[in-house]
KOLVEX-267185 format. One record per residue (C-alpha): z, y, x. Coordinates in steps of 0.02 Angstrom, whole numbers, plus 32768, in hexadecimal, padded with zeros to 4 digits. Example, Ala and Ser with C-alpha at 12.3 -4.5 7.8 and 13.67 -1.06 7.14 Angstrom:
BEGIN
81867F1F8267;81657FCB82AC;
***
This chain:
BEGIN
A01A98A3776D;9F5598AC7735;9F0B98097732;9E76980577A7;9DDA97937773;9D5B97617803;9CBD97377810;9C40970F78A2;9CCF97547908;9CD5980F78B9;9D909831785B;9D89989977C9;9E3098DD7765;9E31988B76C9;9E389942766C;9E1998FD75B1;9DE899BA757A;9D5999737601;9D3D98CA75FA;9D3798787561;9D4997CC753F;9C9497AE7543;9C8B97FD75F1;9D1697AE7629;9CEA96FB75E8;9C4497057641;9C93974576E5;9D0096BB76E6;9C79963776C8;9C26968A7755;9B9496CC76FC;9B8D977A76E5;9AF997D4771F;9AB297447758;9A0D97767763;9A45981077E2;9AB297747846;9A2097147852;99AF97A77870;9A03981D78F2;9A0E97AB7967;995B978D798E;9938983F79B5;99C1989679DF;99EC98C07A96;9A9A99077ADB;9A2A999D7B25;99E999BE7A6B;9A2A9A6D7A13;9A239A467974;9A379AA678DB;9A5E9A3C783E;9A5E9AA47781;9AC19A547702;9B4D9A04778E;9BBA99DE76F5;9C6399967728;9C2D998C77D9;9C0D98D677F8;9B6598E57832;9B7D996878AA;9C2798FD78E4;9BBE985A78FC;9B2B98AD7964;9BBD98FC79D0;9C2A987179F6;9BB597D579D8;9B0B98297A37;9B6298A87AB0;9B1A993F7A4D;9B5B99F17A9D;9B159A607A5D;9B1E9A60798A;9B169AEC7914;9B529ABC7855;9B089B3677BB;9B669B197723;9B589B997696;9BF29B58763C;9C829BB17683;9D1A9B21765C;9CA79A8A76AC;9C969B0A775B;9D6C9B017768;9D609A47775E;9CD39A3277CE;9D2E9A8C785D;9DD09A177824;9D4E997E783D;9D1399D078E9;9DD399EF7926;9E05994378E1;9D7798EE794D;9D91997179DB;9D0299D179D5;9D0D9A6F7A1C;9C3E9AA17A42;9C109AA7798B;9BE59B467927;9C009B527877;9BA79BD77818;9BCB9BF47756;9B1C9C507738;9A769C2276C8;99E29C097740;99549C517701;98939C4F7732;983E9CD17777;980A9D3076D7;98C09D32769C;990F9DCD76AE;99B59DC676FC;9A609DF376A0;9ACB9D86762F;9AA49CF875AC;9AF59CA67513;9B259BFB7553;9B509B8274B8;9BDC9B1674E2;9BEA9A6A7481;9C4399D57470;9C2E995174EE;9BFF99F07570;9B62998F759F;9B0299D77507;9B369A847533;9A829AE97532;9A479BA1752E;99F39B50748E;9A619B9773E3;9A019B1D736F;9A7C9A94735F;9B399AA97337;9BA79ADF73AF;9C4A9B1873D6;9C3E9BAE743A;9BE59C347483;9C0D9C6D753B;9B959CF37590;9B5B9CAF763F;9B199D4076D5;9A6A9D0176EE;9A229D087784;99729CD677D5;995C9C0D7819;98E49C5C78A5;995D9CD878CD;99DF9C4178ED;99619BD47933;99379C6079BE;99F79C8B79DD;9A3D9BD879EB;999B9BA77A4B;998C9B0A79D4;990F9A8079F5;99489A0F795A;99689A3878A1;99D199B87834;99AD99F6777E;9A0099AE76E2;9A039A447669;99FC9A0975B5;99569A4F7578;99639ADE75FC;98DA9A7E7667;98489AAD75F3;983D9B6B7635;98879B6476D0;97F09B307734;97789BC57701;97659C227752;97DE9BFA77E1;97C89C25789B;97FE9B7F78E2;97CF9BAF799B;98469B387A06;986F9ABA798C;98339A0F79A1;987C99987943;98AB99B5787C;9907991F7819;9905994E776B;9976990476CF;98DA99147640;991B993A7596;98B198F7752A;98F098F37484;990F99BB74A4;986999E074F5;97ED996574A7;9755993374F2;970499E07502;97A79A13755F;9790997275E9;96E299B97603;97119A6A7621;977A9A2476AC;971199B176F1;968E9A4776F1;96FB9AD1773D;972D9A5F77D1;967D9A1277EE;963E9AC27801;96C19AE07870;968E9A4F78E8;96F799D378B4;96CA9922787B;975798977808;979F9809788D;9785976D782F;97F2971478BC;98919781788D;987097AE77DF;98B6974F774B;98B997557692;98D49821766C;991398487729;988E987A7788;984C98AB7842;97D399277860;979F99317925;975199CD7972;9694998E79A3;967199A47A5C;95FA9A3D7A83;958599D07AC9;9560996C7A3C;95689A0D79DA;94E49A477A51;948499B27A4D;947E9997798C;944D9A64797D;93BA9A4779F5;937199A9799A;937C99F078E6;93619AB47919;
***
């Protein structure tokens, strides 16, 4: 019989292939992904359709389901073994509304096809990125995050993507969206890499949450069109 580990009242298989004992230590001292925990919470609402890229073993997507009454919840994972063990987190947890998707989302000026997805050892520093060492190569169908955004009606993105946050943003049609918590990876993006994401949402009307944001997870909030408006007019 699997052993089943639990955390903020989400059970996960403990599939060692999956979770290693680092994962599975911090699950069972309650803090892993804190920061989302903490986060989600504060922003999320069951009527939300949220997308989340990078849904990894499919705790976060579990926790905003069962914890906050979440729906509607559509999980993009480019490695193909952590999408089987999301849906055995979703079934385990009996979740029946959420979509899982193994695809690449790409931004606008990405052409749509197939990628070479590096799979690595733990799975959370799987990238698109071939630089460091890894142990395999798996191609991904890509596939447009507009394209998603517009089909699933989203209003919410939940973005932990190793890296894959630097170029997603622009350009990026994020008509509909709202709300974008994003994992920042710094020591993959550097600096220049925070500001490129800071720049592509602020251009596309978003401002950072200080309320909900915390260390590297951050919220970015759609600014109302009448403070757009308002600040246009003044500094026209």
């Amino acid at each position: 019989m699997t052993e089943i580990l639990e955390i903020e009242g989400v059970r996960i298989p403990y599939d060692p292939l999956i979770i290693t004992p680092k994962i599975a230590r911090s699950i069972k001292k309650g803090r892993y992904e804190n920061d989302e925990v903490t986060g989600t919470p504060k922003f999320i609402k069951p009527d939300d359709r949220v997308i989340e890229l990078g849904a990894g073993i499919g705790f976060i997507s579990s926790f905003i389901s069962t914890a906050l009454g979440m729906k509607n919840v559509m999980c993009i994972e480019a490695d193909p073994n952590l999408c089987n063990f999301i849906k055995k987190v979703h079934e385990e947890n009996g979740i029946t509304t959420a979509e899982v998707r193994n695809v690449v989302a790409l931004n606008d000026a990405g052409t749509p096809g197939v990628a070479d997805f590096f799979v690595r050892e733990p799975f959370w520093s799987s990238s698109l990125d071939s630089e460091d060492e890894y142990v395999k190569s798996v191609e991904v169908p890509t596939v447009h995050l507009s394209s998603l955004i517009k089909e699933f009606n989203a209003n919410t993105l939940i973005v932990d993507i190793e890296g894959g946050e630097k170029d997603l943003f622009s350009p990026l049609d994020l008509s509909g969206i709202d709300k974008v918590f994003l994992e920042i990876h710094t020591r993959k993006i550097k600096r220049i890499g925070i500001k490129m994401c800071f720049d592509a949402l602020s251009e596309c009307g978003f401002a950072y949450d200080q309320q909900v944001s915390r260390g590297g997870s951050v919220l970015f909030r759609r600014i109302p069109k009448w403070q757009l408006k308002a600040y246009d007019r003044d500094h026209g």
